[in-house]
N, C-alpha and C positions, 0 to 999 in steps of 0.2 A: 583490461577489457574483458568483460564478463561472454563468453561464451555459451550458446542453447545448451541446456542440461547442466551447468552449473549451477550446484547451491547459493544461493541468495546469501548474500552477511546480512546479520541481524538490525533490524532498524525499527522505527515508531514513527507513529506521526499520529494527527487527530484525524478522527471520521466527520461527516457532516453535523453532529450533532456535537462536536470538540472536544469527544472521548478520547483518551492514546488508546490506542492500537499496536500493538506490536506485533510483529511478523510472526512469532516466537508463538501466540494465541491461535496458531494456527496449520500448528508443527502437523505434519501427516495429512493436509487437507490443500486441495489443489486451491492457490490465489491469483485472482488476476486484479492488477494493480489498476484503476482508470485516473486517472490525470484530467481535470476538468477546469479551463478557466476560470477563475471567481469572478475577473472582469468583464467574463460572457453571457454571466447568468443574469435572470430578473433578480430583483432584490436585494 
């Protein structure tokens, strides 16, 4: 269990438009992660 102020392990995923992304893209800059149903949106 990841604990406030612990380093993230390194992970990817796609953004809305199905590019990767990698956490690592973003080494020194503050990330906040949103987590959005696909099954909630229009379209």
């Amino acid at each position: 269990m990841h604990k406030p102020g612990d380093v993230a392990p390194e992970f990817s995923c796609q953004d809305h438009e199905g590019r990767t992304v990698r956490l690592s893209d973003f080494r020194g800059k503050t990330v906040v992660l949103w987590f959005y149903p696909k099954a909630d949106t229009p379209g």
